[in-house]
Backbone as JSON Lines, residues from 0, in Angstrom:
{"i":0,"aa":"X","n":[7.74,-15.73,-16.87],"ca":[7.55,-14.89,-15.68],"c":[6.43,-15.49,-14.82]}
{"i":1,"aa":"X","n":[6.68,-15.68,-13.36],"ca":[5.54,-15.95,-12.9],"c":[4.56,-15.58,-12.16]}
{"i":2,"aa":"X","n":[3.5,-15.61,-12.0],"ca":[2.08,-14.49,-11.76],"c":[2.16,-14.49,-10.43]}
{"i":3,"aa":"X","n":[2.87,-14.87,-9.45],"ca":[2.95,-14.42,-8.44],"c":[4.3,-14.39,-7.67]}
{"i":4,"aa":"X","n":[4.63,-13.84,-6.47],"ca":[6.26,-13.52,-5.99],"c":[6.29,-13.66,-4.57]}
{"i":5,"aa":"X","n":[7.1,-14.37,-4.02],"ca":[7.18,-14.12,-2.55],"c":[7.53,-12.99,-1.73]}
{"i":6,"aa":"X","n":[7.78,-13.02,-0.36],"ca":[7.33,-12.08,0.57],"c":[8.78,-11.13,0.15]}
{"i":7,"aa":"X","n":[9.51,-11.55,0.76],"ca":[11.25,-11.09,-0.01],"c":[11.14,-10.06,-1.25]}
{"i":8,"aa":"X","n":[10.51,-10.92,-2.47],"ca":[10.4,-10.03,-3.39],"c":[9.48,-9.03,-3.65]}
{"i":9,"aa":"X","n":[8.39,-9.08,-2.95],"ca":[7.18,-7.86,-2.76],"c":[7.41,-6.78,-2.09]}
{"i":10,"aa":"X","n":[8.56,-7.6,-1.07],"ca":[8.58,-6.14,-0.25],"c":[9.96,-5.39,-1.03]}
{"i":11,"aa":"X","n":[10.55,-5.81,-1.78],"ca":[11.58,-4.87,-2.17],"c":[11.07,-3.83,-3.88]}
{"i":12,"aa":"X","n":[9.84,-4.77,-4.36],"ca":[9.22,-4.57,-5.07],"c":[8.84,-3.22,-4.85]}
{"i":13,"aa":"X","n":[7.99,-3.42,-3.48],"ca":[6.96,-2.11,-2.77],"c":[7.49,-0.86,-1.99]}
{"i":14,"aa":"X","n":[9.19,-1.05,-2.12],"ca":[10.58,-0.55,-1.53],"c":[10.26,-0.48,0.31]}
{"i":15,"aa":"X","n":[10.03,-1.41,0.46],"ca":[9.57,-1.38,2.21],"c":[10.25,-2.4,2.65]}
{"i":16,"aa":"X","n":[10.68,-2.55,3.77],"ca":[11.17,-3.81,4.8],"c":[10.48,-4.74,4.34]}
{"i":17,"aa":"X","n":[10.93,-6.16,4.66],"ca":[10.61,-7.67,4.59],"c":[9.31,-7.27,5.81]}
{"i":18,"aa":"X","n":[9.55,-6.56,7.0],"ca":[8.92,-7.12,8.27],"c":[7.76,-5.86,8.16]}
{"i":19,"aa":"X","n":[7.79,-4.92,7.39],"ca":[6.83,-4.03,7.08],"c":[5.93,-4.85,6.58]}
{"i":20,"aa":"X","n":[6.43,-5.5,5.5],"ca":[5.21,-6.06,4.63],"c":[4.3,-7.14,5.33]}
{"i":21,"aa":"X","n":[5.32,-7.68,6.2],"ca":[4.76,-9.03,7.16],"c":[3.34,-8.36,7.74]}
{"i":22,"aa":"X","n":[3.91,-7.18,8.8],"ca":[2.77,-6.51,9.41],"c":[1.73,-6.19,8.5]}
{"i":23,"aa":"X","n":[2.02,-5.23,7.5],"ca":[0.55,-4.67,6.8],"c":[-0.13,-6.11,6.46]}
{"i":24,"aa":"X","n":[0.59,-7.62,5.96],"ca":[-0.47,-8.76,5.34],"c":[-1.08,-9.25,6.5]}
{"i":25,"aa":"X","n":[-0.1,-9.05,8.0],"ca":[-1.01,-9.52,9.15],"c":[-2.12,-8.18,9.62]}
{"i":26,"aa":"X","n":[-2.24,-7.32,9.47],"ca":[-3.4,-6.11,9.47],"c":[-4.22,-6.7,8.29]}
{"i":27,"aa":"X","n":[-4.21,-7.47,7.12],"ca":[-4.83,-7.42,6.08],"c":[-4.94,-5.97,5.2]}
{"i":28,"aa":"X","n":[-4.0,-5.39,5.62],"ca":[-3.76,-4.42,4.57],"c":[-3.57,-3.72,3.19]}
{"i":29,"aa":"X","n":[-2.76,-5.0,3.02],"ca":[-1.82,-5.67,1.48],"c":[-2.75,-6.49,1.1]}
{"i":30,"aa":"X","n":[-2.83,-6.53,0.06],"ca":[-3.56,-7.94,-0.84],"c":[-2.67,-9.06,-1.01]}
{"i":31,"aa":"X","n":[-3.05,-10.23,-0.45],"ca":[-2.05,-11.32,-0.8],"c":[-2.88,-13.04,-0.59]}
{"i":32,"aa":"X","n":[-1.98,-13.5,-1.66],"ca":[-2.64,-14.93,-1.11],"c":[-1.84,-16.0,0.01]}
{"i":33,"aa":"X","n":[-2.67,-16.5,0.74],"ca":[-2.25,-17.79,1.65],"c":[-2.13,-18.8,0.93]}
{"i":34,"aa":"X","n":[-1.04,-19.69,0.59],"ca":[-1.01,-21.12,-0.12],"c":[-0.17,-22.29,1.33]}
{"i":35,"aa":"X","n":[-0.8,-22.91,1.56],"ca":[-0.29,-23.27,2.65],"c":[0.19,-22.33,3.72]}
{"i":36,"aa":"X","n":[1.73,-22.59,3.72],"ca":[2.36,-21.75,4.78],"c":[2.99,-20.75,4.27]}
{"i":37,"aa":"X","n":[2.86,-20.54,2.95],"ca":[3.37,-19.7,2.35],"c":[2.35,-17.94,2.04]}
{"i":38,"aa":"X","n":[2.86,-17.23,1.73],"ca":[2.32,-15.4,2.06],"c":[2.46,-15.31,0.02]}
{"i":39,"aa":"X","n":[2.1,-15.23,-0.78],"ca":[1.87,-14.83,-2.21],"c":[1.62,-13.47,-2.48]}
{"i":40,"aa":"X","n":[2.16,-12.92,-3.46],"ca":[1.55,-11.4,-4.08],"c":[1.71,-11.38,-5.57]}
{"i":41,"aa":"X","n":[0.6,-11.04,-5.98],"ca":[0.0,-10.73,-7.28],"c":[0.77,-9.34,-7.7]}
{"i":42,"aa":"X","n":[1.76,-9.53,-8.59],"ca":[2.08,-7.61,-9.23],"c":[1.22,-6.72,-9.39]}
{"i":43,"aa":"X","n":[-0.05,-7.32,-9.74],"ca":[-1.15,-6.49,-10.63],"c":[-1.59,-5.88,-9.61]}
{"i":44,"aa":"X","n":[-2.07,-6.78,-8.24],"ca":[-2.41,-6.5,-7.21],"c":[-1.79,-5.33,-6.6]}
{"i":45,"aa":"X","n":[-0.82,-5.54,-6.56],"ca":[-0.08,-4.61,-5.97],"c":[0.15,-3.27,-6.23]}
{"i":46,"aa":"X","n":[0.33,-3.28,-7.62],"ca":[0.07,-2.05,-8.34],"c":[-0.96,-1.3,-8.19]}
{"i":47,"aa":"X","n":[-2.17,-2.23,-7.93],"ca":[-3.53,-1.25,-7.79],"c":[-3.33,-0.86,-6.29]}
{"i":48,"aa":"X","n":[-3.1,-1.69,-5.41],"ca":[-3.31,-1.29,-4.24],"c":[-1.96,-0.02,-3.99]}
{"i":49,"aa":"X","n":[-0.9,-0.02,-4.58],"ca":[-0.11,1.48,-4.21],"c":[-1.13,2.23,-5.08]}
{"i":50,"aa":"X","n":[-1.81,2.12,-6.27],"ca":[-2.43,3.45,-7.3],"c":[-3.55,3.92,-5.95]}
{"i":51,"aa":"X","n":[-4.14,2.67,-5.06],"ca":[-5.16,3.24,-4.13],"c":[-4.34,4.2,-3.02]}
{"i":52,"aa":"X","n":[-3.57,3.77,-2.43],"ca":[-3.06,4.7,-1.25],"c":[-2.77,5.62,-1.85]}
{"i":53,"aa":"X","n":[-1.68,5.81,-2.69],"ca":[-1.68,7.29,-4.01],"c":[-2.87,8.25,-3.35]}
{"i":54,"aa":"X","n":[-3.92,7.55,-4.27],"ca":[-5.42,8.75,-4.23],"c":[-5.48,8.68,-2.33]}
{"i":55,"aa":"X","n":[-5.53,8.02,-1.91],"ca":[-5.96,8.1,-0.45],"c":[-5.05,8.93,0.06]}
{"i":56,"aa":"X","n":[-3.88,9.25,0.07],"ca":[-2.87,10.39,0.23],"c":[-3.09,11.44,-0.2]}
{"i":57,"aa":"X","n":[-3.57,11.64,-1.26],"ca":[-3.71,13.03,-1.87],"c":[-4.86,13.22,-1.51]}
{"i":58,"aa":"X","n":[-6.44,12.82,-1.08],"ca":[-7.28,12.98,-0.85],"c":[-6.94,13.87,0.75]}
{"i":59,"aa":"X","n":[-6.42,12.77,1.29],"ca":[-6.14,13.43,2.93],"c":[-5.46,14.64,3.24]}
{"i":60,"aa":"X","n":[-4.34,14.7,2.12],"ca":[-3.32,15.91,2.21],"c":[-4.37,16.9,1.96]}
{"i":61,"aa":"X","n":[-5.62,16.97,0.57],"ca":[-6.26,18.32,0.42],"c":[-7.08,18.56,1.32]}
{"i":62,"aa":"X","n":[-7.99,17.54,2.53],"ca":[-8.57,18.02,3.24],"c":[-7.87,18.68,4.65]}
{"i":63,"aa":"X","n":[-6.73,18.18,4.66],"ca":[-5.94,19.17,6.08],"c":[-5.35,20.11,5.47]}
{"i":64,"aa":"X","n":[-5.47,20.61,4.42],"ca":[-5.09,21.67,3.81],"c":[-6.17,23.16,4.44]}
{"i":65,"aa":"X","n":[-5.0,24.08,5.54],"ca":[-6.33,25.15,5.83],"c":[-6.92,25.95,4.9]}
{"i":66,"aa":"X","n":[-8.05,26.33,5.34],"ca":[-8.56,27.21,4.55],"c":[-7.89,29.22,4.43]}
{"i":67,"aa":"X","n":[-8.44,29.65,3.68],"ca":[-7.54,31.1,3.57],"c":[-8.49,31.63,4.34]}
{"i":68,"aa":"X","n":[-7.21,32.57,4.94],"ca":[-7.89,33.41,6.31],"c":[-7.83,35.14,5.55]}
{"i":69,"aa":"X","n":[-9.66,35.74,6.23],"ca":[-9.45,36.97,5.45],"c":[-9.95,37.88,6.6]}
{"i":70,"aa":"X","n":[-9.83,38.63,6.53],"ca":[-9.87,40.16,7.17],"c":[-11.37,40.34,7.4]}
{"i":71,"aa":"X","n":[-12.16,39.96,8.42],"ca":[-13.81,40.48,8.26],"c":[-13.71,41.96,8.56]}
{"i":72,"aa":"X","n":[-14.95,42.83,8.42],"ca":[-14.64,44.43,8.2],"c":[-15.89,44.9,9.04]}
């Protein structure tokens, strides 16, 4: 098996478009390596970086979560 995968296979990996993934590595979004002209991704990498958006999603969802509204008297 080998420790790293091209662009093709990361992005179907990460279930996103070929041209999704293009954009997020040109934002520097994605973790990936440059080898020449070529775009590289690490599995391991990758894995951590969806476990990060994960928490960064759920973090965001509980803070726009309103607060409970009560009756002042």
């Amino acid at each position: 098996m080998r420790a790293t995968m091209q662009t093709k296979p990361a992005a179907e990996y990460l279930g996103i478009s070929y041209w999704k993934l293009l954009e997020l590595v040109k934002a520097g979004k994605v973790p990936h390596i440059r080898v020449g002209g070529r775009i590289l991704f690490r599995r391991e990498s990758l894995d951590k970086w969806l476990e990060e958006q994960e928490a960064i999603s759920v973090c965001k969802e509980l803070e726009s979560r309103p607060g409970k509204i009560r009756r002042l008297k």
